[in-house]
C-alpha positions as CSV (number, residue, x, y, z in Angstrom):
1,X,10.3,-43.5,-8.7
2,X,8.8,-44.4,-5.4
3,X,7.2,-40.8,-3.6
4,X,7.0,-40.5,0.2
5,X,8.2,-44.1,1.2
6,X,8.0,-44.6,4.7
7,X,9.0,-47.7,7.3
8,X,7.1,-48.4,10.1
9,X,7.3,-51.2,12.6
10,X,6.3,-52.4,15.9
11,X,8.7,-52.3,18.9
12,X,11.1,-55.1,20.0
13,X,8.7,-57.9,21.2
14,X,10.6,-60.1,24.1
15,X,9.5,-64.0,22.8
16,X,11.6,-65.6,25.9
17,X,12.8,-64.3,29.2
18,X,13.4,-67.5,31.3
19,X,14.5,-65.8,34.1
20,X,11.9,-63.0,34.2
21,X,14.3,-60.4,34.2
22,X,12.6,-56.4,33.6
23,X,14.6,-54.9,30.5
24,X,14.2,-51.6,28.3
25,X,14.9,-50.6,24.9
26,X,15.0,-47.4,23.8
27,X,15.6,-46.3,20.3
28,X,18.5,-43.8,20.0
29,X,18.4,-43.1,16.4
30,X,18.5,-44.3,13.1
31,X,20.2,-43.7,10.5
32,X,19.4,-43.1,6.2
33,X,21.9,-43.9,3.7
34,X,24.4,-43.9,6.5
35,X,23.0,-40.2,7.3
36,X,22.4,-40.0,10.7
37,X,18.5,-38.9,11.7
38,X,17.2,-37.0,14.5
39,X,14.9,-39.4,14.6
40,X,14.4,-41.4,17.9
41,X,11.3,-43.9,16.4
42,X,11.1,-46.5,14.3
43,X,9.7,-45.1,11.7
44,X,11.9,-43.6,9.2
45,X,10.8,-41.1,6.2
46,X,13.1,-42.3,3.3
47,X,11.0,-39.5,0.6
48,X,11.8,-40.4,-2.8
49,X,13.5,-43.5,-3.7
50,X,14.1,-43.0,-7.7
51,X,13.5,-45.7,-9.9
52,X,16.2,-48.6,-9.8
53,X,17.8,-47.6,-6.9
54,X,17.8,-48.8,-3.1
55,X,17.9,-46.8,0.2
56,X,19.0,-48.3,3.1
57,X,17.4,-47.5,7.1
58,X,19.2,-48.7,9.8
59,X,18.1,-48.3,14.0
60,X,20.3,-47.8,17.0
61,X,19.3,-49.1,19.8
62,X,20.1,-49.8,23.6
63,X,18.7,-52.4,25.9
64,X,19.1,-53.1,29.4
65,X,20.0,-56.7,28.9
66,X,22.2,-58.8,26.1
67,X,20.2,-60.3,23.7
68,X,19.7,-61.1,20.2
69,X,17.3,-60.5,17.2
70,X,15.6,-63.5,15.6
71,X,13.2,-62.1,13.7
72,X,12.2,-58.4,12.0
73,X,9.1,-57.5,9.8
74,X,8.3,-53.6,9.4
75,X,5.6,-52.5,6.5
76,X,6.2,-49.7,4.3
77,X,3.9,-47.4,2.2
78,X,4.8,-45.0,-0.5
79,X,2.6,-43.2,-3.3
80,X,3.5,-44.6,-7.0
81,X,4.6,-42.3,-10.0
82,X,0.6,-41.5,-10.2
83,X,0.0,-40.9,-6.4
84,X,-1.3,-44.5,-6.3
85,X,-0.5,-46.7,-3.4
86,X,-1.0,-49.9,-5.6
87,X,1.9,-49.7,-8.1
């Protein structure tokens, strides 16, 4: 099992804005296993993730202006099966 997993990531970065337009995200909520959070970050606490199984974390967002996603990294930590970070 995987103890205490947690996402967290960086805010949307804007790579190309040829018109110089201002524009605003803000995060809404996430969700956890298609559970809705409370949670208006982008850090989600998944807790324990037993062994062989997945969890899934998805973020809603809204944003002043259309665009699209071309990229996504977020780092995770979690505490192995003997509260060490390295298994």
């Amino acid at each position: 099992d995987a103890f205490n997993v947690q996402i967290m990531s960086s805010q949307p970065e804007i790579i190309e804005n040829e018109k110089g337009l201002l524009i605003d995200f803000t995060i809404i909520g996430s969700s956890l296993n298609d559970k809705v959070t409370r949670s208006q970050s982008l850090n989600i606490d998944f807790g324990t993730i037993p062994g062989r199984n997945n969890a899934v974390g998805v973020w809603h967002m809204i944003s002043s202006l259309r665009g699209t996603f071309n990229n996504f990294t977020a780092t995770f930590q979690y505490k192995g099966p003997i509260d060490d970070d390295r298994l």
